[in-house]
C-alpha positions as CSV (number, residue, x, y, z in Angstrom):
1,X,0.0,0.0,0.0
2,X,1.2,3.4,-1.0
3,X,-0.2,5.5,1.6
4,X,2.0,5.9,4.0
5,X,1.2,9.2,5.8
6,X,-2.6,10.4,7.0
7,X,-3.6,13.8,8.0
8,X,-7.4,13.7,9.5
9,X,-8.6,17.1,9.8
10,X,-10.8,17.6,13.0
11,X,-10.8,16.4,16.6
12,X,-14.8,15.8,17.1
13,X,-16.6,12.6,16.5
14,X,-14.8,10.6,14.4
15,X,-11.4,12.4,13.9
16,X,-9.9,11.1,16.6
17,X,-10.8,7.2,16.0
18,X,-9.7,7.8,12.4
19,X,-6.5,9.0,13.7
20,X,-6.6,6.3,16.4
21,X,-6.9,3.3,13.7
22,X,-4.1,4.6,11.4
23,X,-1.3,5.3,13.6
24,X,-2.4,1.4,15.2
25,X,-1.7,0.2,11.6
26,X,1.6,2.1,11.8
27,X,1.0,4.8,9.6
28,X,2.6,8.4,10.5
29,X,-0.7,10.3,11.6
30,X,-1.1,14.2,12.0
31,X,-4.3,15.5,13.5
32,X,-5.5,19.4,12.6
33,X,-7.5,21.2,15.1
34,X,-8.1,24.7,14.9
35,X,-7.0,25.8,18.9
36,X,-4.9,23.8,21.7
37,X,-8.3,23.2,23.3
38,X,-9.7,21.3,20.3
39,X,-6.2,19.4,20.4
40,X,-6.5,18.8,23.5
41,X,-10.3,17.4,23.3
42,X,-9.0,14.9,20.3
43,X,-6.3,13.9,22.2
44,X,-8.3,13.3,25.4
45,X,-10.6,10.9,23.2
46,X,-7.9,9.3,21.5
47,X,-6.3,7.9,25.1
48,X,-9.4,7.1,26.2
49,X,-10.4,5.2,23.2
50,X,-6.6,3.6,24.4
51,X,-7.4,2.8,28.1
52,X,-10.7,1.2,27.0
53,X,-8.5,-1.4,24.3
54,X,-6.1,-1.5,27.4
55,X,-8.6,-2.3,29.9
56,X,-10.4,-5.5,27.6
57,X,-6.7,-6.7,27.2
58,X,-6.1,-5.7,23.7
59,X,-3.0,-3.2,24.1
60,X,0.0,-3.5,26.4
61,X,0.5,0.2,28.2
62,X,3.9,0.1,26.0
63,X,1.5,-0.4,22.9
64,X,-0.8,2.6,24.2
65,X,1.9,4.9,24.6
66,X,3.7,4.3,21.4
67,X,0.5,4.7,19.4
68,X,-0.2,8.5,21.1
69,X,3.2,9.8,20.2
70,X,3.0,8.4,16.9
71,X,0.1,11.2,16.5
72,X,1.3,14.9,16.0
73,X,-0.9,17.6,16.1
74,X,-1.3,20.8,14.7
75,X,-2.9,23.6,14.1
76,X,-2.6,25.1,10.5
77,X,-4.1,23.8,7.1
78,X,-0.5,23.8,6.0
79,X,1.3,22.0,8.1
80,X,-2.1,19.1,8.3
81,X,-1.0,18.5,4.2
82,X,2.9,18.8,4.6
83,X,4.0,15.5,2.8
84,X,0.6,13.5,3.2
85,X,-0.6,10.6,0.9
86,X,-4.1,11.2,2.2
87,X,-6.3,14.0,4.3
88,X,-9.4,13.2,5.4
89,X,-12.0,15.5,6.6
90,X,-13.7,14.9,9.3
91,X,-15.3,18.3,10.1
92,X,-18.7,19.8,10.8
93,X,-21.6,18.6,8.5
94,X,-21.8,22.1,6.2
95,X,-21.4,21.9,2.6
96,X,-19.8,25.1,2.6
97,X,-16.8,24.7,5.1
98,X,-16.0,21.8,3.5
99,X,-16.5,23.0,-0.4
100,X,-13.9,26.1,1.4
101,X,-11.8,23.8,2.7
102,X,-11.4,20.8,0.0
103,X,-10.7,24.3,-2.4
104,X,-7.2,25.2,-0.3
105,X,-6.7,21.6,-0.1
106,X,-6.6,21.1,-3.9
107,X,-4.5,24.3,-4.4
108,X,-1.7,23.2,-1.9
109,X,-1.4,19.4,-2.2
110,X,0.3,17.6,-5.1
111,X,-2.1,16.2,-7.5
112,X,-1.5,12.4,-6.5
113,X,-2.8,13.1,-2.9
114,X,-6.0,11.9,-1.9
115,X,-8.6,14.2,-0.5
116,X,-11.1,12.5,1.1
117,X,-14.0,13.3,3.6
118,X,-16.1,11.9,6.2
119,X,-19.3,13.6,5.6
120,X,-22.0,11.6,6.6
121,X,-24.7,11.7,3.5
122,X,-22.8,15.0,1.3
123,X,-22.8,14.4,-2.3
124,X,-18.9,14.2,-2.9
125,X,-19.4,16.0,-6.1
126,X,-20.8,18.8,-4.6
127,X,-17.7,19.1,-1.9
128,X,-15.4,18.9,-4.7
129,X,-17.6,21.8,-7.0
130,X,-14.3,24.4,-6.6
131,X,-11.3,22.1,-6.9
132,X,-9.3,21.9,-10.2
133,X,-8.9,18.1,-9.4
134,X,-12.1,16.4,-8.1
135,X,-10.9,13.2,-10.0
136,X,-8.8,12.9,-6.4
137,X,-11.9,13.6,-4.0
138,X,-13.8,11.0,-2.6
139,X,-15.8,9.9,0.6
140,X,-14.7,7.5,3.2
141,X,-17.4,7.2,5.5
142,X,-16.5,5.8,8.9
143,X,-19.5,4.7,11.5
144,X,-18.9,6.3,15.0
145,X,-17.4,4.9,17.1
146,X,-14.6,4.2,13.8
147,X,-12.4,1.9,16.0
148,X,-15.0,-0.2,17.0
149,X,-17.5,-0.4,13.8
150,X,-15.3,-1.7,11.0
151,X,-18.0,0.1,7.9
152,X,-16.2,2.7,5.8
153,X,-18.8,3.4,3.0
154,X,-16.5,4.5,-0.3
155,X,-18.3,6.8,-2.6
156,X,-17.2,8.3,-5.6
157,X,-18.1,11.4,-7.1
158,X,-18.7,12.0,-10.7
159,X,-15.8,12.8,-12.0
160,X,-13.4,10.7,-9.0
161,X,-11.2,8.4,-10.9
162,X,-11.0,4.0,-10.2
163,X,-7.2,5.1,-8.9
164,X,-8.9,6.8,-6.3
165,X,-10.9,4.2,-5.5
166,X,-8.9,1.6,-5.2
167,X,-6.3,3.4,-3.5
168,X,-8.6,4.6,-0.8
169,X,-10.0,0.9,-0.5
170,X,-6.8,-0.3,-0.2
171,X,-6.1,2.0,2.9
172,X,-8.9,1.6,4.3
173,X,-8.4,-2.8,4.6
174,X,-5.0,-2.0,5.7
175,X,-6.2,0.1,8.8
176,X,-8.8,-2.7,10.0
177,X,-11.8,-1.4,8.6
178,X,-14.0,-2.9,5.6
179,X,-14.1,-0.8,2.5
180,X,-18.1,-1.1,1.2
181,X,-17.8,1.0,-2.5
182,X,-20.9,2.5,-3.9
183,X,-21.8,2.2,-7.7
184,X,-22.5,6.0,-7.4
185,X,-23.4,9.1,-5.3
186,X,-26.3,9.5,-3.3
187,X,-27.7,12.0,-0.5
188,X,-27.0,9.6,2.7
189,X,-25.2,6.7,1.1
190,X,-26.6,3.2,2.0
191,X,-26.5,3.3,5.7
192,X,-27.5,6.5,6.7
193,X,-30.9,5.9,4.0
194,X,-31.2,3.1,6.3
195,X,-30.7,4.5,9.4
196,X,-33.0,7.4,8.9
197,X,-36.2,5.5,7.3
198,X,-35.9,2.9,10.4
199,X,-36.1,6.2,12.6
200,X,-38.8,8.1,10.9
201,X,-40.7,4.8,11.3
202,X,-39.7,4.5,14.9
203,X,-40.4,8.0,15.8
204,X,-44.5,7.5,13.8
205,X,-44.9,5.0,16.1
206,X,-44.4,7.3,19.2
207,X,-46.7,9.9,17.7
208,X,-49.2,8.1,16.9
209,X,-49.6,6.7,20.8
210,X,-48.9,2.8,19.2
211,X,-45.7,2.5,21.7
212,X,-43.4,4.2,24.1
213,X,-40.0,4.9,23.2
214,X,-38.8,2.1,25.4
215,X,-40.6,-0.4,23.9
216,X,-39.6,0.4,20.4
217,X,-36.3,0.0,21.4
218,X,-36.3,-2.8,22.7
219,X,-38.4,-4.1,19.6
220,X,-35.2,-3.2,18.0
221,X,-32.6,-4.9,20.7
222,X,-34.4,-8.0,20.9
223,X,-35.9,-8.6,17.5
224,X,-34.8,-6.8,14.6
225,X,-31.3,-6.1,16.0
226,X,-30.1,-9.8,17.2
227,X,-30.7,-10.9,13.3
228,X,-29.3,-8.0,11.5
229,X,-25.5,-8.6,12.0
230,X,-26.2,-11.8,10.7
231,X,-28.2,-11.2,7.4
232,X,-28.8,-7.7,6.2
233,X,-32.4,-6.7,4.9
234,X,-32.3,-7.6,1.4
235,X,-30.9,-11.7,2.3
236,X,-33.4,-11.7,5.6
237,X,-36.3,-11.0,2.6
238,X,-34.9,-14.2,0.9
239,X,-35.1,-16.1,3.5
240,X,-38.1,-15.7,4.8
241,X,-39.4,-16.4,1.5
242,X,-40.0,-13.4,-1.2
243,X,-43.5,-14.1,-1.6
244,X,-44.3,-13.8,2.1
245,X,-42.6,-10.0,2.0
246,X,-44.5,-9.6,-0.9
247,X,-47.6,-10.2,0.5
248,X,-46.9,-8.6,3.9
249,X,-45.3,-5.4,1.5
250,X,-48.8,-5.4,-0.7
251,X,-50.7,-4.0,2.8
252,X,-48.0,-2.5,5.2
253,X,-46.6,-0.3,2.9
254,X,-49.2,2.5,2.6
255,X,-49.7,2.8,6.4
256,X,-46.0,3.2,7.3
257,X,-44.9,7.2,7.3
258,X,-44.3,8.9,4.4
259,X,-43.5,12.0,5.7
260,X,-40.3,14.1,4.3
261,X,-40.1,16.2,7.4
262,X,-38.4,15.3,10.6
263,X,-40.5,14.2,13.3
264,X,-42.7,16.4,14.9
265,X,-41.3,14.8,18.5
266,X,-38.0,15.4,16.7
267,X,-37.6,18.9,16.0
268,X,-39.9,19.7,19.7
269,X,-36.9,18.2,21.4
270,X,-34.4,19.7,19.3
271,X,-36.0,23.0,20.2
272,X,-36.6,22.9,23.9
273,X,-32.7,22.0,24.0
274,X,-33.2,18.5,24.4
275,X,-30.4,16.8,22.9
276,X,-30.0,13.8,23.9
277,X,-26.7,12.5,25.9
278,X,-24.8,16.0,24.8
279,X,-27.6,18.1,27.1
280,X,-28.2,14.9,29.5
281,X,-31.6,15.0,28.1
282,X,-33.3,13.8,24.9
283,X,-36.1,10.7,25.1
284,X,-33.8,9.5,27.2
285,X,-32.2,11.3,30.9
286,X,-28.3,10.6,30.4
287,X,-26.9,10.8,33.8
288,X,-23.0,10.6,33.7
289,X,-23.1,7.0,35.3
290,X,-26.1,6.0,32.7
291,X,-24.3,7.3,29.8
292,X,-20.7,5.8,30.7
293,X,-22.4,2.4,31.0
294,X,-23.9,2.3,28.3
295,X,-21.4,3.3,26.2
296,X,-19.6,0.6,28.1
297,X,-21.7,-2.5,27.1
298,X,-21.8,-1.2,23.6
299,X,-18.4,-1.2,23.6
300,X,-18.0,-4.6,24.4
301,X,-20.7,-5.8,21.9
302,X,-19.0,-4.3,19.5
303,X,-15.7,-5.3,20.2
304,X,-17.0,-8.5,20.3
305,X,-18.2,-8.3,16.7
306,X,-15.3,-7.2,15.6
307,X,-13.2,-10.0,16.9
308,X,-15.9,-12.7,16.0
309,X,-16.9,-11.3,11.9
């Protein structure tokens, strides 16, 4: 593989796993953030995404240590694409900070470096509208949290070349993760079309007084959820026989929500400052000990799943 050097621009959600999966492959990682505090927050996330590998036995505290130096920060545009094979953005979901951004990118890098970005339903074509070499831009979508969901959804733009492609597919099997390409473009990719239709239905169900959250959940947890890892939706239809979906499609279909808004409950919550775990309040309350063990168990499930696919 031919990328030896990664710059991930951005110390938020995913930045810091991104960084945190190449520099455990043993590539040289540098990580942009635009202040020391924003450093300082990617770099808090980084070692504790390290303590929680250390703690399940994963990492020797040698292992750890060597992994957080092989990280460099900084703080400039310039320095984030001094000698890299590939950037990848990992900044806040606005077409126009990254169309601003991938623009300086394509002006200062060498032609052969790829620029790719993290945005998490973007048209990639659109993000690379002012760069004089879009046939280099490209998006690697990583699921949060990146070091423990191995999904990197690969989409070209129109006018990204195959090089590109494979190159970036290549990197991204080398880190750990699997590479899923898409034919072509599309608002949301595969996943996050997914994610958002099972939500909107989820969400219907609470408004219309059929469930509680809770229970919809759980649904999810002990139903829907314990088969999907297994057999996504289009083999589960062929095995439970296409002519049963069918059937079931022919009358379900025009009762489930069609709606193209968000969710009434949705964008109340959103409004009263209800945001979930960030505001300790959303359908859920998010105590500090709630939260922490939860994101514990789902850790382990999904380090479990990684080790065992």
């Amino acid at each position: 593989m031919n990328i030896k050097k990664v710059s991930v621009l951005g110390t938020g959600t995913m930045g810091p796993g991104i960084a945190l999966l190449c520099a455990t492959a043993g590539l040289k990682v540098t990580i942009y953030g635009r202040s020391d505090m924003s450093l300082y927050r990617g770099f808090k996330n980084i070692e504790s995404s390290l303590n929680f590998w250390k703690n399940e036995g994963k990492l020797s505290e040698m292992q750890c240590k060597k992994i957080i130096n092989d990280i460099r920060g900084v703080k400039t545009i310039q320095k984030a694409a001094q000698n890299a094979d590939l950037i990848i953005e990992c900044l806040a979901e606005n077409i126009k900070l990254k169309q601003y951004f991938f623009k300086v990118l394509d002006e200062i890098c060498p032609s052969n470096v790829i620029l790719a970005t993290c945005t998490s339903g973007l048209l990639p074509t659109d993000i690379a509208k002012y760069t004089v070499h879009p046939e280099r831009i490209v998006v690697a979508h990583f699921w949060n949290p990146p070091q423990l969901i191995p999904l990197v959804e690969v989409v070209p733009g129109k006018k990204t070349s195959k090089e590109t492609i494979v190159r970036t597919i290549e990197w991204v099997e080398f880190i750990g993760n699997k590479a899923i390409p898409m034919e072509k473009e599309c608002l949301g990719f595969i996943g996050n079309r997914l994610q958002h239709a099972l939500l909107r239905e989820a969400l219907f169900i609470v408004e219309q007084g059929w469930a509680r959250p809770e229970e919809v959940d759980r649904a999810i947890e002990y139903g829907l959820g314990r088969r999907l890892p297994i057999t996504g939706p289009i083999r589960t239809a062929d095995l439970a026989g296409l002519d049963v979906i069918n059937s079931v499609s022919a009358y379900l279909l025009k009762d489930l929500c069609s709606s193209t808004e968000p969710s009434h409950l949705l964008k109340n919550k959103v409004e009263i400052g209800e945001l979930g775990c960030k505001s300790g309040k959303g359908f859920y309350n998010w105590p500090s000990d709630v939260l922490k063990n939860v994101q514990n168990k789902r850790g382990e499930l999904l380090l479990y799943f990684l080790e065992n696919s």
